[in-house]
Biopython code that builds the backbone (N, CA, C, O; Angstrom):
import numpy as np
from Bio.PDB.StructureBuilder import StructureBuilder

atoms = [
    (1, "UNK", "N", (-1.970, -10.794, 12.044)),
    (1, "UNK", "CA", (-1.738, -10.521, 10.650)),
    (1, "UNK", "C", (-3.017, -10.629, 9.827)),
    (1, "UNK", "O", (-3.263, -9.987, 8.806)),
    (2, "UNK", "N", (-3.845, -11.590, 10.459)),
    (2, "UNK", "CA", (-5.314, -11.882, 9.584)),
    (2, "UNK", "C", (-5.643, -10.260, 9.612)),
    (2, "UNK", "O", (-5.803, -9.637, 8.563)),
    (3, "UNK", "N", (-5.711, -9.769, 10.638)),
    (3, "UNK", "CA", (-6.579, -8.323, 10.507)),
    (3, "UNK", "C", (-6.278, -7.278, 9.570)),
    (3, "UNK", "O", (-7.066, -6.543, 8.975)),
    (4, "UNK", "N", (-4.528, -7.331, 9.505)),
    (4, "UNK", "CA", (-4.174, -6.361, 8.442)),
    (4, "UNK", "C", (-4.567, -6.559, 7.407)),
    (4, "UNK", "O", (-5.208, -5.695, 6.809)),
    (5, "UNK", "N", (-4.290, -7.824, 6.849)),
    (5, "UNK", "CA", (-4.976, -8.405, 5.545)),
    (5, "UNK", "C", (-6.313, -8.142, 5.626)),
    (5, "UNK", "O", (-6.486, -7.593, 4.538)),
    (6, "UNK", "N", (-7.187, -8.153, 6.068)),
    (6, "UNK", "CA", (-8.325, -8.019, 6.337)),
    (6, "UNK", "C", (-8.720, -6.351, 5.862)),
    (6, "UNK", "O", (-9.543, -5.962, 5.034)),
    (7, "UNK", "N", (-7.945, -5.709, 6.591)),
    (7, "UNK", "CA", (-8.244, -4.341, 6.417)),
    (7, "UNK", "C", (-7.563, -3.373, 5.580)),
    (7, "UNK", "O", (-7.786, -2.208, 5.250)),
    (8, "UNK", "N", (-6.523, -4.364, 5.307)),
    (8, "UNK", "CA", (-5.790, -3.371, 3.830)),
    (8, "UNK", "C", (-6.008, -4.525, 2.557)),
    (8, "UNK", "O", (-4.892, -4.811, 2.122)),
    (9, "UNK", "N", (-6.793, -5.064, 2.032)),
    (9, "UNK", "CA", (-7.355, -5.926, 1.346)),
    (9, "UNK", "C", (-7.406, -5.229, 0.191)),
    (9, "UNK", "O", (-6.727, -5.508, -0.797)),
    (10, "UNK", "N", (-8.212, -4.296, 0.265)),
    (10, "UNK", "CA", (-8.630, -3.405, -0.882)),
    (10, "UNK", "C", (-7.773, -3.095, -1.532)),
    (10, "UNK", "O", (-7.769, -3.298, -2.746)),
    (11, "UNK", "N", (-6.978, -2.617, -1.001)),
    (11, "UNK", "CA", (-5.265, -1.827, -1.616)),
    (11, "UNK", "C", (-4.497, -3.127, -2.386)),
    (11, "UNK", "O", (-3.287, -3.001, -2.575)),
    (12, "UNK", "N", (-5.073, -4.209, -2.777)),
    (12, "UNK", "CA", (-4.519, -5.252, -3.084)),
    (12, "UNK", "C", (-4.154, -4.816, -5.125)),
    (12, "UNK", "O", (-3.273, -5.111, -5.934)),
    (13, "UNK", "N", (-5.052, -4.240, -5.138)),
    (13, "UNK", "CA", (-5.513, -4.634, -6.861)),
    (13, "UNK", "C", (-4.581, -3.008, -7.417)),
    (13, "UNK", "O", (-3.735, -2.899, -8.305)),
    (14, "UNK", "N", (-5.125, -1.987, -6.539)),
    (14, "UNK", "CA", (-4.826, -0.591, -7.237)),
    (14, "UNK", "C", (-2.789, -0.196, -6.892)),
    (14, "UNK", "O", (-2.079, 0.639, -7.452)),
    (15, "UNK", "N", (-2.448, -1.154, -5.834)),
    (15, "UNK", "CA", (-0.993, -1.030, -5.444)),
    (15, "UNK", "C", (0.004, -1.524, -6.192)),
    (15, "UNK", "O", (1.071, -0.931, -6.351)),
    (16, "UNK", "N", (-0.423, -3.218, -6.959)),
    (16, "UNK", "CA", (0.070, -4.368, -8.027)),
    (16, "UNK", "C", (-0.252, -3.537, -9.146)),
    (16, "UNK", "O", (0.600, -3.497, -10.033)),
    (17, "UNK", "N", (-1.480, -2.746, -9.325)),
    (17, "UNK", "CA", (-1.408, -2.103, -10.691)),
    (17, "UNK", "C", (-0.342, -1.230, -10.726)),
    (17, "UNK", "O", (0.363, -1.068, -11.722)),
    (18, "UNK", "N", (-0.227, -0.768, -9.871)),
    (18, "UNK", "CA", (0.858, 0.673, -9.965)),
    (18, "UNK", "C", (2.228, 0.176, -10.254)),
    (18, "UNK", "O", (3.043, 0.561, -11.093)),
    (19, "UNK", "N", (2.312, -1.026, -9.124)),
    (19, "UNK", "CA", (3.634, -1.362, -8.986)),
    (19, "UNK", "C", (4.248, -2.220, -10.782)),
    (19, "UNK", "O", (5.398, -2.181, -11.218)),
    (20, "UNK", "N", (3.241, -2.780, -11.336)),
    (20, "UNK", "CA", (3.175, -3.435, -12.416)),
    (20, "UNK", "C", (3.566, -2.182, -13.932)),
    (20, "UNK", "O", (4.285, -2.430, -14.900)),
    (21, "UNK", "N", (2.754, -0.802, -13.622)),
    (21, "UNK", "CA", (3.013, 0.001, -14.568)),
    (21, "UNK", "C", (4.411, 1.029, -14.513)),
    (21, "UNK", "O", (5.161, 1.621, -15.288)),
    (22, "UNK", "N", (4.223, 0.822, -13.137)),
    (22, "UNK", "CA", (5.589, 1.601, -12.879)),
    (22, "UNK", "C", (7.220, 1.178, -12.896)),
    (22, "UNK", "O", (8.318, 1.730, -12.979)),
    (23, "UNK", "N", (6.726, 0.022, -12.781)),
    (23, "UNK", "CA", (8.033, -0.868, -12.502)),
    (23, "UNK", "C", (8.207, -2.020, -13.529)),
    (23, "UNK", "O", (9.252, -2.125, -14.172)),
    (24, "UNK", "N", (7.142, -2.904, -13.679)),
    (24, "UNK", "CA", (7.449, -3.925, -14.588)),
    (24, "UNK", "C", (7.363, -3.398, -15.997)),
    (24, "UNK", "O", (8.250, -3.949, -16.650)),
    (25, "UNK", "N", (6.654, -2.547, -16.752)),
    (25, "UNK", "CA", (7.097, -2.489, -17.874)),
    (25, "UNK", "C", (8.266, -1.403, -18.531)),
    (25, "UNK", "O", (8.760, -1.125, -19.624)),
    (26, "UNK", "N", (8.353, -1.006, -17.150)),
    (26, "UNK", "CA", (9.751, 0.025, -17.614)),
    (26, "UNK", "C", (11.048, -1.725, -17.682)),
    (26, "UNK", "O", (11.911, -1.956, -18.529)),
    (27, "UNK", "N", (10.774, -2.327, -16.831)),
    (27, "UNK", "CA", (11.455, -3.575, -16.544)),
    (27, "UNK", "C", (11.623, -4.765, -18.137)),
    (27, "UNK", "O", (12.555, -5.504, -18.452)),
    (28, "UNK", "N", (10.625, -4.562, -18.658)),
    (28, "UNK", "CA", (10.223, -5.265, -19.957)),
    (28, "UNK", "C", (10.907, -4.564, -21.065)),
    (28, "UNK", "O", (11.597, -5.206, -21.858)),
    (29, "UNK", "N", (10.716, -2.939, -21.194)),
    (29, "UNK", "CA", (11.615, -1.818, -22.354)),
    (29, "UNK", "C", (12.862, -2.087, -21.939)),
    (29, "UNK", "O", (13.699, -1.829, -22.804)),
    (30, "UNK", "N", (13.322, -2.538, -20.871)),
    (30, "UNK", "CA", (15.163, -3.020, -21.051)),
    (30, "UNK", "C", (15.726, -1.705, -19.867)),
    (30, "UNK", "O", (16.940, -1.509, -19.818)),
    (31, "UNK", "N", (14.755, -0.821, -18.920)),
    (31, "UNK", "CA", (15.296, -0.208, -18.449)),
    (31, "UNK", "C", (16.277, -0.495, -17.312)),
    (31, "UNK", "O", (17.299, 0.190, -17.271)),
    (32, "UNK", "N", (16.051, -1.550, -16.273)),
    (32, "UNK", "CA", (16.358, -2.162, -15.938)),
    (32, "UNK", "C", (18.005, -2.177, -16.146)),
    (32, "UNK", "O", (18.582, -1.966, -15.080)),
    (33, "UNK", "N", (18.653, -2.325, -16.972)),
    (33, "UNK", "CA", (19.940, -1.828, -17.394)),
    (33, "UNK", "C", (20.678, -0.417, -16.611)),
    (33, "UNK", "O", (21.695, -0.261, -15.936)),
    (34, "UNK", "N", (19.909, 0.214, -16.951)),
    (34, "UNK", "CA", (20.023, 1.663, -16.739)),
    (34, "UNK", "C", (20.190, 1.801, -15.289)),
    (34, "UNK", "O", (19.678, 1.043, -14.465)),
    (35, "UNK", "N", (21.027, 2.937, -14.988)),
    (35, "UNK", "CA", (21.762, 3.189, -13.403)),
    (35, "UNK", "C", (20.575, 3.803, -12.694)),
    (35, "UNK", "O", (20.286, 3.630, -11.510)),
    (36, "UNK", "N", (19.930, 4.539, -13.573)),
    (36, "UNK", "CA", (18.595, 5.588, -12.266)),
    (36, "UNK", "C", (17.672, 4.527, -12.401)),
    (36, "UNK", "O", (16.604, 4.889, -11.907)),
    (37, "UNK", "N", (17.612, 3.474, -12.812)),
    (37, "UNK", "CA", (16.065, 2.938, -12.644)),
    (37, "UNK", "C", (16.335, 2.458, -11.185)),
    (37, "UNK", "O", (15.395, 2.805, -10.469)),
    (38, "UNK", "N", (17.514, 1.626, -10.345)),
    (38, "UNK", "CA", (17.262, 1.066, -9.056)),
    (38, "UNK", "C", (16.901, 2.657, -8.436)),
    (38, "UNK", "O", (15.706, 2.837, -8.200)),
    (39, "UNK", "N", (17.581, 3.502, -8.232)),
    (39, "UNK", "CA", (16.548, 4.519, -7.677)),
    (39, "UNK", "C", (14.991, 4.613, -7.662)),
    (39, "UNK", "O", (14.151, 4.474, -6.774)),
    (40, "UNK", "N", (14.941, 4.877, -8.873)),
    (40, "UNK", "CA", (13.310, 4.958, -9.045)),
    (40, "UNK", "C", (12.418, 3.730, -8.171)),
    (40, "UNK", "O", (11.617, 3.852, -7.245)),
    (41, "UNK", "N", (12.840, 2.720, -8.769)),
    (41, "UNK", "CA", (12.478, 1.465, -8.240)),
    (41, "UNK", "C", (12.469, 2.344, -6.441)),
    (41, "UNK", "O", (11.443, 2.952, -6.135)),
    (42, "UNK", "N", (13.117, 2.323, -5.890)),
    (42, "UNK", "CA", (13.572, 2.470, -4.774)),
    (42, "UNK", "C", (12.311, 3.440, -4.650)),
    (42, "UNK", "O", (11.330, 2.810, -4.256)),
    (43, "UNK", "N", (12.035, 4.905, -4.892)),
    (43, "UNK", "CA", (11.504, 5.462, -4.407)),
    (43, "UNK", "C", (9.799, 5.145, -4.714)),
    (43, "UNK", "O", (8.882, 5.518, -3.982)),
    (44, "UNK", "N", (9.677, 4.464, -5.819)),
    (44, "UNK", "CA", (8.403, 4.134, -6.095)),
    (44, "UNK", "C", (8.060, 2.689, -4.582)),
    (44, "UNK", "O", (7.069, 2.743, -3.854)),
    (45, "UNK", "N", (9.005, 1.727, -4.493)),
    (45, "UNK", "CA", (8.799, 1.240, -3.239)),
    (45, "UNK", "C", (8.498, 1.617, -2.065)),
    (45, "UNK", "O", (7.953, 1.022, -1.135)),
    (46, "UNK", "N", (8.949, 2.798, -2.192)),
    (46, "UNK", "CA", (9.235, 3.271, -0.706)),
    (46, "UNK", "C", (7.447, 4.603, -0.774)),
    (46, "UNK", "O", (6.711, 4.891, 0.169)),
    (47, "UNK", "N", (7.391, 4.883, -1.665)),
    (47, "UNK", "CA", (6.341, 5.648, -1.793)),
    (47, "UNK", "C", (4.822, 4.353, -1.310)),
    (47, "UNK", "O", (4.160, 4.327, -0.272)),
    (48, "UNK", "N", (4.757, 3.731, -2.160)),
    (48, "UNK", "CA", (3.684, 2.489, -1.510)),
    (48, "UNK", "C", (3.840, 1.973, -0.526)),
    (48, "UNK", "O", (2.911, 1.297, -0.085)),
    (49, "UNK", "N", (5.008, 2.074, 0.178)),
    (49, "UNK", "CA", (5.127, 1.504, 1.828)),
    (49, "UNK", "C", (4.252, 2.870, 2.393)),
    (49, "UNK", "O", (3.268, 2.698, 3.113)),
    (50, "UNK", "N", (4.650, 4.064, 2.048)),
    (50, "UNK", "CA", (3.795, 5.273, 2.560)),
    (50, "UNK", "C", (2.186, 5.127, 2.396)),
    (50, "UNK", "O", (1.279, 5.767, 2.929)),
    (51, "UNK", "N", (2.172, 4.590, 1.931)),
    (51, "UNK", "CA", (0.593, 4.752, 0.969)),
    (51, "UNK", "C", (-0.065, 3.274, 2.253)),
    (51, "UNK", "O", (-1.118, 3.285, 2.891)),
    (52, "UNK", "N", (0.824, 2.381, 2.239)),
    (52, "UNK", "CA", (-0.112, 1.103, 3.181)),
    (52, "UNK", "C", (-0.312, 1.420, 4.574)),
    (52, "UNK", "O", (-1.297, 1.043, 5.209)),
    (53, "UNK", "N", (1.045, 2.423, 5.252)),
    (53, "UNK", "CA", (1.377, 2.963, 6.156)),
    (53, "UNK", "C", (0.289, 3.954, 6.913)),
    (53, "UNK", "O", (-0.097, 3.728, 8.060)),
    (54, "UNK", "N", (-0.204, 5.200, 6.041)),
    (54, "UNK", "CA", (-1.222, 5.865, 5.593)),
    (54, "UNK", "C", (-2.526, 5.101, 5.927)),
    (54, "UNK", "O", (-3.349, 5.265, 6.827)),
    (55, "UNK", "N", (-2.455, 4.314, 5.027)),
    (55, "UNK", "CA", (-4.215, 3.721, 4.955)),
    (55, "UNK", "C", (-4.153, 2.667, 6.016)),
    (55, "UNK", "O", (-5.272, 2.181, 6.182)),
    (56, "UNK", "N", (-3.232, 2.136, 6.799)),
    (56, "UNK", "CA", (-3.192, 1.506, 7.908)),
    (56, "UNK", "C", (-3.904, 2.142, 9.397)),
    (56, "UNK", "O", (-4.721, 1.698, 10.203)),
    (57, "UNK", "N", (-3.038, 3.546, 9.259)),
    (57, "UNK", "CA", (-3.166, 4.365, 10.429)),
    (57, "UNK", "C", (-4.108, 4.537, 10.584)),
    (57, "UNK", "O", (-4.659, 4.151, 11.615)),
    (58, "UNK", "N", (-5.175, 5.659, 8.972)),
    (58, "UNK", "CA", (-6.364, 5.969, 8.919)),
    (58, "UNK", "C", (-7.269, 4.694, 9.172)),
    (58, "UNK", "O", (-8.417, 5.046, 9.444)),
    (59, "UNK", "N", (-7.131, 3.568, 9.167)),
    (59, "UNK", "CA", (-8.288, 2.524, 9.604)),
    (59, "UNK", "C", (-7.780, 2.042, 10.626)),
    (59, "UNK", "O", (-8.332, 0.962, 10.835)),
    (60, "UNK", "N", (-6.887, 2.293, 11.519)),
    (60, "UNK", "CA", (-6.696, 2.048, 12.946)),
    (60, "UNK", "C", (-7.334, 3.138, 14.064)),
    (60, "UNK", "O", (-7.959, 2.965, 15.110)),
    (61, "UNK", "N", (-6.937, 4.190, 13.438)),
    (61, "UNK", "CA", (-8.195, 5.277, 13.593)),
    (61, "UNK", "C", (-9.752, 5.577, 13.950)),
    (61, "UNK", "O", (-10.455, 6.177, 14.763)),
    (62, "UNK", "N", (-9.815, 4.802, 12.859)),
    (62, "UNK", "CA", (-11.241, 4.631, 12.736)),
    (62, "UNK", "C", (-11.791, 3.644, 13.545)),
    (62, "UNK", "O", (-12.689, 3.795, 14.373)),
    (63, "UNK", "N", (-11.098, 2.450, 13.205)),
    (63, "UNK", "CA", (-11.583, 1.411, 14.486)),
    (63, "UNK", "C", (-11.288, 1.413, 15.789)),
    (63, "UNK", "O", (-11.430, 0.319, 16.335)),
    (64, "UNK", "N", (-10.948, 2.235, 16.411)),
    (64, "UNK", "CA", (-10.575, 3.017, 17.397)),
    (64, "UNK", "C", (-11.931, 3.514, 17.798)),
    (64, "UNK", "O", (-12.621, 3.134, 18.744)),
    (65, "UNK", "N", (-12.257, 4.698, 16.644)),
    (65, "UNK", "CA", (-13.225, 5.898, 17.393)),
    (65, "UNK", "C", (-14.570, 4.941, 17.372)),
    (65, "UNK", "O", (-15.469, 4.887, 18.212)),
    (66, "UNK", "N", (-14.435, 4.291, 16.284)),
    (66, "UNK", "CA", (-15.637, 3.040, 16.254)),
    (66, "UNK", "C", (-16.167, 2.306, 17.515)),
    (66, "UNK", "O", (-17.297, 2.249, 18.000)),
    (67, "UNK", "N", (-15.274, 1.899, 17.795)),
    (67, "UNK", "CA", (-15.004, 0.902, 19.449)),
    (67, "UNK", "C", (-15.193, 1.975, 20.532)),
    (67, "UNK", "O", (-15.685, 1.810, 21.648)),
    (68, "UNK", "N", (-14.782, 2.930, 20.076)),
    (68, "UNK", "CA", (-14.856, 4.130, 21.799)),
    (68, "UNK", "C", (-16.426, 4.534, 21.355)),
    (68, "UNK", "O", (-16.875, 4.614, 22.498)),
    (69, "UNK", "N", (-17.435, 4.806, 20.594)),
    (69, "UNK", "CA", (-18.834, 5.241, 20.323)),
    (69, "UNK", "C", (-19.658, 3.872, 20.214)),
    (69, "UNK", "O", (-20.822, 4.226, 20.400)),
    (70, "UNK", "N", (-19.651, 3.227, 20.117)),
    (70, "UNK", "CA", (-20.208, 1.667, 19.935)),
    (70, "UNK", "C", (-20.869, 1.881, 21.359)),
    (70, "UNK", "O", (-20.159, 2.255, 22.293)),
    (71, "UNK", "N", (-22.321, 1.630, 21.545)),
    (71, "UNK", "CA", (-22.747, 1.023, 22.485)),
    (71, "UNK", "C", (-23.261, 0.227, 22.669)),
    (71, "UNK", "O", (-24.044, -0.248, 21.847)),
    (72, "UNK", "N", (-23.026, -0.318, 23.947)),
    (72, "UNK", "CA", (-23.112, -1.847, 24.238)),
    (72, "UNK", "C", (-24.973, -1.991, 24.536)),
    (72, "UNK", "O", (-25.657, -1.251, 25.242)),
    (73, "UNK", "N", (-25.379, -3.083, 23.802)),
    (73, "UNK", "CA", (-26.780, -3.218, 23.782)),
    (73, "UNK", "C", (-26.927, -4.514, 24.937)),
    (73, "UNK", "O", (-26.065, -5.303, 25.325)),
    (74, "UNK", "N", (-28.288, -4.399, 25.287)),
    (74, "UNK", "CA", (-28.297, -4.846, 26.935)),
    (74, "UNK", "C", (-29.096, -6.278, 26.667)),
    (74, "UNK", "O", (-29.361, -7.023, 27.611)),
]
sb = StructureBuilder()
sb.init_structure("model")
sb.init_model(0)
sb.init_chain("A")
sb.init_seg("    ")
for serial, (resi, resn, name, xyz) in enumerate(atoms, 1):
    if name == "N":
        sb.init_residue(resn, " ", resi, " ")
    sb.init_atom(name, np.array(xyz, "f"), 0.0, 1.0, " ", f" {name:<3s}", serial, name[0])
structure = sb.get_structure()
């Protein structure tokens, strides 16, 4: 788990922003009430699971092709 954290770190600040503008202050105007917001909620969740999912793969990827071109110094 250290590594994921490690390597999706970055995504820490720009994901809480999103999730904060998208969700908490619709949450604060009283939407929250309202029947389509658990949707939304829902798909805005489910959209940032895509997004960590994404930037997971692409840097598993990478440290992959990294490790297969790396040569070993003698």
């Amino acid at each position: 788990m250290n590594w994921l954290a490690r390597k999706l770190g970055w995504l820490k600040v720009p994901i809480a922003a999103y999730l904060v503008i998208t969700l908490g202050l619709p949450v604060l105007h009283g939407a929250a009430r309202r029947a389509d917001f658990v949707g939304h909620a829902l798909w805005v969740l489910a959209g940032c699971g895509l997004v960590v999912a994404a930037a997971l793969a692409v840097t598993a990827v990478i440290d992959v092709a990294l490790h297969l071109t790396r040569k070993d110094s003698p």
